[in-house]
N, C-alpha and C positions, 0 to 999 in steps of 0.2 A: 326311232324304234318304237312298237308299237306296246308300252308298259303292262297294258292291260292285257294281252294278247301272252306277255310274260310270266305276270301275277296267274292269270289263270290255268297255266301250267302245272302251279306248285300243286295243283291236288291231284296229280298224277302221281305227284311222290309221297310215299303210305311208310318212309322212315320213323317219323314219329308217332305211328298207329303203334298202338298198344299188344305186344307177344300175347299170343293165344290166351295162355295162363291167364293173364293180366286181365285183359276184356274178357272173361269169363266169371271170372272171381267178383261177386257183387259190389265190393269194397276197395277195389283197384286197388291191393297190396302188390307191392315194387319187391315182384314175386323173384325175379332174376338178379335185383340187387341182395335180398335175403339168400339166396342160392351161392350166389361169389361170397356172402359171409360165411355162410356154411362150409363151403369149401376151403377158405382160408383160417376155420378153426375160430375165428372171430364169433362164438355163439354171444356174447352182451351187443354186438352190435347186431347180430340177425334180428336180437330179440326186441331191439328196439325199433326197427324196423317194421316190426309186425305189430308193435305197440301203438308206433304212428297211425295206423288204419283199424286196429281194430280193439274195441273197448273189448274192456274186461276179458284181456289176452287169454289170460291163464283159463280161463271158463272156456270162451267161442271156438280156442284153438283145439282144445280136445273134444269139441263135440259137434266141430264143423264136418259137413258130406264132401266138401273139396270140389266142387266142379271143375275147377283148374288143373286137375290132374286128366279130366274126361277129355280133355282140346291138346293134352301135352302131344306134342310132335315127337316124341321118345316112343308114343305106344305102338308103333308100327315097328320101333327099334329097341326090343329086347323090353318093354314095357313102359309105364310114365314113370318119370321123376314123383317118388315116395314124398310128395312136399308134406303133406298131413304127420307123416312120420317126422319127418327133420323140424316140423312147427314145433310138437311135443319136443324133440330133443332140445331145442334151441330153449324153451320155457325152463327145463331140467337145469341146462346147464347155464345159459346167460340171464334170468331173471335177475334182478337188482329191484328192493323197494323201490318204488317212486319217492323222489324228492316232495317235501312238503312244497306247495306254492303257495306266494301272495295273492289274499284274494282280490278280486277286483269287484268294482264298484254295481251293485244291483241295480237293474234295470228296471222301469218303472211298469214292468207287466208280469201279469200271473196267469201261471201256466197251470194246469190239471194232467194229468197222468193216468187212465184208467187203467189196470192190470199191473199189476209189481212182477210180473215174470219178465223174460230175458230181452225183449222188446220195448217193453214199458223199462225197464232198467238204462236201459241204453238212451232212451229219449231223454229221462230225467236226469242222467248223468251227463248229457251231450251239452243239453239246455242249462243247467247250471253250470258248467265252464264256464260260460258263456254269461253269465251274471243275470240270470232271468228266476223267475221266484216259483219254484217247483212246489208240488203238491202232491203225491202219488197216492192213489186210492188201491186199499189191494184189499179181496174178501176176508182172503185167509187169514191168518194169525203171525206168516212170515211170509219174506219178502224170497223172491225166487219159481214159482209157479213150477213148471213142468221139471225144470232143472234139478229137483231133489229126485226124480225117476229116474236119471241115469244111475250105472250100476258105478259102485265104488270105483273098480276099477279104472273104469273111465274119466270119470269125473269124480275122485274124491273130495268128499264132507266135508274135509276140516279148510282145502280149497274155497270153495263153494261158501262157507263161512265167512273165511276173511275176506271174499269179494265183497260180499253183501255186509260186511261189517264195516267197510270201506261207505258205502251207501253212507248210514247211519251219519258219520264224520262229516259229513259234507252238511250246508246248509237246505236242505230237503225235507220239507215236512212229509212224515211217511202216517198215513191212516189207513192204521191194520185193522183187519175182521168189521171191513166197511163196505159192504159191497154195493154197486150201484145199482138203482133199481130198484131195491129193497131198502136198503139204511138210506140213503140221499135219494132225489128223483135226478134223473141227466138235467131235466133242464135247470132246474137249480145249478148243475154247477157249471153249466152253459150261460147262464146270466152272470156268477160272481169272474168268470176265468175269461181271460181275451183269449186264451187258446185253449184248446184242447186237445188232446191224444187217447185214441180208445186202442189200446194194446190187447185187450181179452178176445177170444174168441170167443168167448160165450153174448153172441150180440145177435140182432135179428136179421136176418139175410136179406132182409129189402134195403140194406145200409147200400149204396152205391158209393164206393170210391174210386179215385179218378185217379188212372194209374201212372201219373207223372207227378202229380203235386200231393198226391194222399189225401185231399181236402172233397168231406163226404156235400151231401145237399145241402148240411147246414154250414154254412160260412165259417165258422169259425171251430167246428169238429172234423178232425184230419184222424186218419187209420190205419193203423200198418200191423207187421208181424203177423201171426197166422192168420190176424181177422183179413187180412188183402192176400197173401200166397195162398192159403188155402193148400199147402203142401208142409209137407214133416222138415223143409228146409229151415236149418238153423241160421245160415249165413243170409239165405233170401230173407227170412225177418228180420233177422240183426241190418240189414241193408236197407229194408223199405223203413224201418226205422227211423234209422239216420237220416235220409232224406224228406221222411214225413218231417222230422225236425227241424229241417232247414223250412221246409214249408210252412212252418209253424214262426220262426223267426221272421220271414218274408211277409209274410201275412200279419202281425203285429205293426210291425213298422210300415206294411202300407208299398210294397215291392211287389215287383211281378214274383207269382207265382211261377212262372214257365218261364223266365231268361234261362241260355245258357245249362240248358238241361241234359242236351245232348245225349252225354256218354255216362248218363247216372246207371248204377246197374249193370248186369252182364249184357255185354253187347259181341256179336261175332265178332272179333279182330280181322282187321284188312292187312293186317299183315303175313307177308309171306317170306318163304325161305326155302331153297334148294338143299333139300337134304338127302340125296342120289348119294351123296360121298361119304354122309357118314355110319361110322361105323354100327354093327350091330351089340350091342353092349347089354348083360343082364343088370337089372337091379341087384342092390347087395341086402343081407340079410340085415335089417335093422330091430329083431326082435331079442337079440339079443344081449347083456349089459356087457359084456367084455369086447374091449377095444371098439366103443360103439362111438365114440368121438372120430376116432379114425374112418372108421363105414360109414360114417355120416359124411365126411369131409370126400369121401371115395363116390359116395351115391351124388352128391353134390356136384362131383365132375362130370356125371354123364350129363346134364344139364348143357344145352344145344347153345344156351342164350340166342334162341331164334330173335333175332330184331332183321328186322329188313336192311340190312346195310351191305348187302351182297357187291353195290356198288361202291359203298367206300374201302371193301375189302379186298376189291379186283382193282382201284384205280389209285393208282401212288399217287396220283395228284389229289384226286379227294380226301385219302388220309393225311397226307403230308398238312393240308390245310386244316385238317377235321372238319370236313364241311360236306353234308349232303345235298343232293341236289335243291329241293325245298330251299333250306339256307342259303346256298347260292343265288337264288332268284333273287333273294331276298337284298343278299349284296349288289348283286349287279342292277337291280332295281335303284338303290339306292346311290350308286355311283351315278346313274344316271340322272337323278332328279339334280346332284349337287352341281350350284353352280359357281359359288367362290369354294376354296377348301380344301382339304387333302385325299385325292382322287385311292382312298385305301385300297381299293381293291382289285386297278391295274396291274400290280404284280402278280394275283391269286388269276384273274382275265388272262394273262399272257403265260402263264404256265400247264395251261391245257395242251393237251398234245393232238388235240381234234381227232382223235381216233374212235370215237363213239362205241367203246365198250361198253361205259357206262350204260346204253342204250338195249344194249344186249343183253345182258346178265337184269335189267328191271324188269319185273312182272308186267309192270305198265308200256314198257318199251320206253321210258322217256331219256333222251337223249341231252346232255348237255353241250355236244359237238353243235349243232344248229344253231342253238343260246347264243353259246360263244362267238361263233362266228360272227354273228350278225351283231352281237354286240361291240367285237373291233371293229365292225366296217361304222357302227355309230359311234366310235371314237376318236378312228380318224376324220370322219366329218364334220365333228365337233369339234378337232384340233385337242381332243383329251389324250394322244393318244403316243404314250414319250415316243421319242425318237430312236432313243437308242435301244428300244425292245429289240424291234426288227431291221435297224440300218445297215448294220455288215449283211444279213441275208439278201435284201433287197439289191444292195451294190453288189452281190455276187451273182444274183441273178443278173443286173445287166452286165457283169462282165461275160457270163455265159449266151448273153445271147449277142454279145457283141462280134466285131473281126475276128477278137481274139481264139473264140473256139466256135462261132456259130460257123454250118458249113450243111448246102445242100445240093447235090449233085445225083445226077443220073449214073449209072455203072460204069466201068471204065467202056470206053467204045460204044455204046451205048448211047439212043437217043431219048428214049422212052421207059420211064419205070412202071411197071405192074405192083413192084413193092418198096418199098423204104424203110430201109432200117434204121431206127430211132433208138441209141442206145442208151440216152437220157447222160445228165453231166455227173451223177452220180458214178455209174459203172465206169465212166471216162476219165476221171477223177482219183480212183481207189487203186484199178487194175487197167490202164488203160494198152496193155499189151494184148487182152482177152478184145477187144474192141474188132482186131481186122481177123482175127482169127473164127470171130464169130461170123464177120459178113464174108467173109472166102466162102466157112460152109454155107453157111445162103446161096452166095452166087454157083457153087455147084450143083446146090439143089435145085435151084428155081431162076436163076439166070436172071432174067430181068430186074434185078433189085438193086436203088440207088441207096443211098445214105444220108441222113442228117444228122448233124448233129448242133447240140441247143440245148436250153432251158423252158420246161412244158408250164414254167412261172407259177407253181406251187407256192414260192414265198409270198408272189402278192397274196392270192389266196387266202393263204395261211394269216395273215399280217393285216387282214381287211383291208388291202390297197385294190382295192377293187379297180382303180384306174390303171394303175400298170398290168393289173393281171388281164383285165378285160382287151388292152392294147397289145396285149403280149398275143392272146387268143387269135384275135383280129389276124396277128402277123403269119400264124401258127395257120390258117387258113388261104391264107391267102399264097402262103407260098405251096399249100397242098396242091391248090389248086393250079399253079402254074408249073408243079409236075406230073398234071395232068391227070388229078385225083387218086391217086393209086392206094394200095391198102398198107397202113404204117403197123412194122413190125417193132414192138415193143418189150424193151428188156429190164424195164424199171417200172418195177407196180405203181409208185405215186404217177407217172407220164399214164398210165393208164387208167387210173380214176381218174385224172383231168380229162383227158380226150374221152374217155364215157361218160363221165357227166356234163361236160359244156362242149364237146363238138359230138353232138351223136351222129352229124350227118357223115364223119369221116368212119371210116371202116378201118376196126384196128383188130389187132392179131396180138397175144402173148408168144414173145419169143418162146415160151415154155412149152405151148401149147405146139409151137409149130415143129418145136423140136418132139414132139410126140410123134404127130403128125408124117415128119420125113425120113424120122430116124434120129435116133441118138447119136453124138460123133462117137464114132470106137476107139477100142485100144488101150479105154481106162478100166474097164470094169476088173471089180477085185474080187477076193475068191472067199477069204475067210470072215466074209459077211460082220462086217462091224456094225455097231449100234450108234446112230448119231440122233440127237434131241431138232425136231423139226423148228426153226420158228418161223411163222408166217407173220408177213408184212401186213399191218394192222389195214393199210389201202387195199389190201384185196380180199379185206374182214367179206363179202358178200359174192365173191370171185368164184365159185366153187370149180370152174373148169381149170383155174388157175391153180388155185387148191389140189386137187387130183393129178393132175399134169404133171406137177412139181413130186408130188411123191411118188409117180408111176417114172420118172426120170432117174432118182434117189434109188427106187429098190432095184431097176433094170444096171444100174451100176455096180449093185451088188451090195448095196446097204440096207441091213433093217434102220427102222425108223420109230422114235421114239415119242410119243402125241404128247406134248406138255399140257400141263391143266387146261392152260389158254390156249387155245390155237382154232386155227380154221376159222367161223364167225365170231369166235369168242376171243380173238387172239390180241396177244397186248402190243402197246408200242413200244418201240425202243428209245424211246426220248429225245428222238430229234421231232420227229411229226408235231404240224400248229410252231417250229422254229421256236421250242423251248430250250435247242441246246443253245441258243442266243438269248433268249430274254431273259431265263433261270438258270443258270448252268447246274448247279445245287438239285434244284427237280431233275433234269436232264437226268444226273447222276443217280438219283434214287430211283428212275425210272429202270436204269440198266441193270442195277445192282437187284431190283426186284425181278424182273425177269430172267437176269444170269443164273439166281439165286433157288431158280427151280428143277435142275436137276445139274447133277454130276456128269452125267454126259455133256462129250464134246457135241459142241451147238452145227448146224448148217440154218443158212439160211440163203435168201432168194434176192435180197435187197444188199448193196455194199453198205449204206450206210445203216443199217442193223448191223453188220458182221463189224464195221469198223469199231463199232461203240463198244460191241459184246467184248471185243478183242483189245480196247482202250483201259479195259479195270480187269484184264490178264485170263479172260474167260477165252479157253481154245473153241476157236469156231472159223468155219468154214464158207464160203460164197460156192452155189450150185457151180459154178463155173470153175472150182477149183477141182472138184472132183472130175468135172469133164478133159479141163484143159492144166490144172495144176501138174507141178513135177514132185515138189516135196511136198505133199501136205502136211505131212510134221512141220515144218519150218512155217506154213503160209499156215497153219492153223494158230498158230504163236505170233504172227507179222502184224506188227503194228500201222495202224492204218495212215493213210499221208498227213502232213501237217497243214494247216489252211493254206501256206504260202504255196506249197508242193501240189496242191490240188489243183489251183490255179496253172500252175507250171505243166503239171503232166495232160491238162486239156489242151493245151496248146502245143507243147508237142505232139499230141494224137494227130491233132489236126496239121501239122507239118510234115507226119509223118506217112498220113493217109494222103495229103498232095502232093507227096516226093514219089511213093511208091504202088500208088494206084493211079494216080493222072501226071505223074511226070511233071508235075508244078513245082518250082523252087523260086527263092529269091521273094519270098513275101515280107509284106512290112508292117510286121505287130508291133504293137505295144512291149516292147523287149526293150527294158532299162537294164544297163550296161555296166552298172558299179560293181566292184568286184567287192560282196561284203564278207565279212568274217563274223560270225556270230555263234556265242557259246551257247552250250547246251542249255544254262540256265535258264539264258534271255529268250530264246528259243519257246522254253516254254512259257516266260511269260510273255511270248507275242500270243502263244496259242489262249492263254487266259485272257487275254485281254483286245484277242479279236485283230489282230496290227499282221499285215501281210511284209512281206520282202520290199513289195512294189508300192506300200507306203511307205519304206523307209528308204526307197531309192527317191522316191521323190520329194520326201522332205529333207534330206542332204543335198542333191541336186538342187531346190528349190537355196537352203542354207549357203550354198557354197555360190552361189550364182548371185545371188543379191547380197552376201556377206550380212545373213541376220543370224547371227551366232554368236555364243559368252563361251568364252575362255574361263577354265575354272586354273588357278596356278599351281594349286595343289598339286592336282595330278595331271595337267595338259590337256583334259578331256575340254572337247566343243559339244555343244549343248545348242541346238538347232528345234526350229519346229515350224508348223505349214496346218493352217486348217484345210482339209479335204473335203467337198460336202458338208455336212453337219457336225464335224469330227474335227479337234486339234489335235494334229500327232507332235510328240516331242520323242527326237532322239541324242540320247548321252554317245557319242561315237570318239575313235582315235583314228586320227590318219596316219598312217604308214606308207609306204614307196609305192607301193600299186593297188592298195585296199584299204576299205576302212573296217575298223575294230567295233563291233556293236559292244556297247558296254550296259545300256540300260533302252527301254521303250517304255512309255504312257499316254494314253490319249485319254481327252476329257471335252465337255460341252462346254465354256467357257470361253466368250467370246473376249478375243485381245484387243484392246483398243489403239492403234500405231500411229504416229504423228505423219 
């Protein structure tokens, strides 16, 4: 796997780019976490929030211009989030003195300070935290410059006072009614001071400052506040400030000036967010003092918290792990370099459902279905890659392409196919009574059409066994070819992204489509027009003829149709896709339960294994095919889908049923184990949790009872039997009786038995 090819991915993902607000704001206050405090009435934590980023709160907050309101994503909806107003509120109501602190140890440089107003304040305040030996020169007679002209209102006096009385406290030499120029010369205190700060504007316009480090021609004179904006911006001072600061520390100690500089400052935010869905919402009145805790906490909700996480908000796998794509690279990177250790991130890798949502709903289009992919196929080549993620899938694909239900054949009477229908093991599987009733209509429509049936080997795919899948392919061509290339009609959207993506030379057709095309079967269509919730199969996300087909089938049947959030290019999986209902079953589930969980409407869908699942956690839903060829659909919108061993069971009958009654074949010899078992509902399910077919436990009784490797428990009489299967030890608890045996318990495990 090509790492670097990986890494260089992550900058397509702009989740940890900074909300509008945020990179607007010179001082990058964690604008959206003081919002959620706001809203939860939390005003000491808002206020400490704003504390963190910005000196002398109680002053900058009331007499900041706000640019972070000017970027809000609100203004287009009902106006920006009033932040300026909730700053003031949060000051009102959550102020707390600061704690005294211990001071820390001074550092062996001296700093100068020119200008005592709001700029020069903040440098010397910033700089002495910081253990460095301040000096501030200011002309006037007090400390504060422009700051005493705001009107009371705004900025009141006694405010204003105790900021700059705060000053005083601290270790800060302060020299009032000293102005430079006249009372000192600069370069004198350019010679006594390792740094300096010229905060005044009143300075001579041939100063060049250098608009990332503030540091002027003279090495060791840096400049900020109005003498560098050059604008009435209180926050852009307060901001070039700060960072002149840092420039001043940098520069003492003999550090790059320019590391790491980046994102100092308002910068445009690369963040984005789809905001088509929400509402149009006004601002609330915050000028008034009654109940203004509450309209703060109310104005606070209209707050979008725009962060670009559209993909961890659309993919239950991404949320379920809290992991955006970035992060992820970041894991699967790292999975990859380890070479002794514990491989964490196989289980978060095998819980993807490869349906490339993710890729759709990103500004950037980046896709983690590719990622993933390609990172199980370097896992099974690595031998990183457990076994038991994908092993029951894999053994069920070769059972599907095996005697047992593979089958491909020309029309009855028939030498030659023009068409094949390919109903895939799914639809054969769930409902395989709909299987000859769909190829009758065919063969009256279009006559020459044979049948196959098989697995199109999705799982290798899915599972990075790129070897069985690629041999699967191989076989899937070759027998095309020796029915004489004809064009394969397809009734399972996964068999149709495989054959469009890895056989393009085979020419295929959606059952859906053709059903458009020849006519709908009649005789169902209904009258008092019900409303059913469409979902589309996440494999035909790009299908649009497929897409259209399907709800021009739906309404001609006499159903409206109802577009869930997701659907069409955007549409979700149902948590089998990438064979998560095997590696996770837990994801699987939150998969269904997130999709079910979008409307009240009874579901249709196009795929058996979506309706199966939807219909597994008691959500009523429908297969297209029900409405065509269903009797009850009340009853079959409620019918629970087959059990794994039943699946198994009803392919193979299809296919003995399709050779009895279409070619007059009987007397076949499948894999049909003959024990007559009796098994409770409980165990039942736990063969379904834990993956154990019928035809494992016929043959490890078989296997028990044939070699006599079996424990008598005295207790109860039960025998206690087991057989490894492939990569699998199955153990069954069974009781024999006159002509059956009693299943009482099943577990399989990887745990090799060592037998003398």
């Amino acid at each position: 796997m090509d790492l670097d090819k990986l890494l260089s991915k992550q900058d397509l993902c702009i989740t940890d780019n900074a909300p509008p607000c945020n990179g607007a704001c010179p001082l990058h206050v964690d604008i959206l976490s003081f919002i959620r405090e706001i809203k939860d009435k939390n005003f000491e934590r808002a206020y400490r929030i704003l504390n963190k980023k910005i000196p002398f709160t109680r002053i900058i907050c009331r007499i900041c211009d706000h640019p972070c309101e000017r970027v809000c994503l609100r203004r287009e909806l009902g106006g920006p989030i009033q932040i300026s107003k909730l700053e003031k509120i949060a000051i009102e109501y959550g102020y707390t003195k600061p704690k005294k602190k211990f001071g820390i140890p001074r550092k062996p440089f001296k700093i100068a300070v020119i200008g005592g107003g709001i700029s020069g304040l903040c440098v010397a305040n910033e700089l002495d935290k910081k253990g460095y030996n301040v000096t501030i020169y200011e002309a006037k007679s007090q400390l504060g410059g422009s700051l005493w002209d705001f009107h009371e209102k705004i900025l009141p006096k006694d405010i204003l006072e105790e900021e700059i009385k705060e000053i005083s406290k601290k270790k800060i030499q302060i020299k009032l009614n000293t102005e430079v120029g006249k009372d000192i010369k600069i370069n004198e205190i350019l010679g006594e001071y390792d740094g300096v700060y010229l905060g005044t504007g009143l300075w001579p316009k041939e100063l060049k400052i250098n608009p990332v480090t503030f540091q002027t021609q003279v090495d060791n004179l840096f400049a900020g506040g109005y003498v560098f904006s050059a604008n009435d911006s209180v926050i852009e001072s307060v901001s070039s400030a700060l960072r002149a600061a840092t420039s001043i520390t940098r520069f003492v100690n003999k550090k790059s000036l320019t590391a790491a500089r980046e994102r100092e400052g308002s910068y445009e935010s690369l963040s984005n967010m789809d905001i088509s869905h929400i509402e149009h919402v006004r601002p609330y009145d915050l000028n008034m003092e009654e109940d203004l805790k509450e309209k703060a906490s109310l104005e606070a909700g209209r707050c979008t918290q725009c962060e670009c996480r559209d993909c961890v908000k659309a993919c239950a796998h991404l949320n379920k792990f809290n992991v955006d794509p970035k992060k992820y690279i970041r894991h699967i990177n790292h999975n990859e370099n380890i070479v002794l250790g514990n491989h964490r991130a196989n289980k978060m890798i095998n819980s993807c459902t490869l349906c490339g949502l993710c890729g759709e709903v990103c500004p950037n289009s980046l896709s983690m279905k590719d990622i993933i992919m390609e990172t199980r196929q370097s896992m099974v080549k690595r031998n990183k890659m457990p076994p038991s993620a994908h092993d029951f899938a894999l053994r069920d694909m070769e059972y599907n392409n095996s005697h047992n239900f593979k089958l491909l054949k020309h029309g009855p009477n028939m030498k030659e196919s023009e068409y094949i229908f390919f109903p895939g093991c799914q639809l054969s599987a769930s409902a395989p009574s709909y299987v000859p009733k769909v190829y009758d209509y065919l063969l009256n429509k279009i006559k020459k059409v044979g049948l196959g049936l098989g697995c199109c080997g999705a799982p290798g795919e899915w599972s990075g066994r790129m070897d069985m899948f690629n041999e699967n392919i191989e076989k899937l061509k070759d027998d095309w070819i020796k029915m004489g290339k004809p064009i394969l009609i397809l009734a399972c959207s996964t068999c149709y992204y495989i054959f469009k993506t890895y056989m393009p030379e085979i020419n295929i057709v959606s059952l859906w489509d053709m059903m458009v095309d020849l006519g709908i079967p009649s005789g169902k269509r209904v009258e008092n027009k019900p409303a059913l919730a469409l979902h589309d199969a996440c494999t035909t996300r790009y299908d649009k003829n497929i897409h259209e087909s399907v709800r021009r089938i739906i309404k001609d049947l006499g159903y409206h149709i109802e577009e869930l959030n997701y659907s069409k290019e955007k549409t979700e999986c149902c948590g089998y896709g990438g064979l998560v209902y095997y590696a996770n079953r837990e994801m699987a589930e939150d998969f269904i339960e997130k999709r079910i969980n979008e409307s009240s409407k009874d579901y249709v869908a196009y795929c058996f294994m979506c309706r199966d699942l939807f219909a597994s956690k008691g959500k009523r839903t429908l297969h297209i095919l029900d409405l065509i060829y269903g009797e009850n659909l009340d009853i079959l919108s409620q019918k629970k889908g087959p059990t794994l061993s039943e699946r198994h069971e009803n392919r193979t009958r299809l296919k003995l049923h399709l050779l009895k009654t279409l070619w007059g074949e009987e007397n076949l010899q499948l894999d049909n184990r003959g024990l007559n078992l009796i098994i409770p509902e409980n165990t039942m399910k736990n063969m379904e949790d834990r993956l154990i077919l019928k035809e494992h436990i016929n043959e490890v009784i078989e296997y028990g009872e044939k070699n006599n490797r079996k424990f008598l428990n005295p207790e109860n009489s039960h025998l206690l039997t087991y057989k490894k299967i492939v990569n699998v030890t199955y153990w069954v608890e069974y009781e024999k009786s006159e002509d059956a045996f009693i299943i009482h318990n099943v577990y399989s495990h990887r745990m090799e038995i060592l037998e003398d």
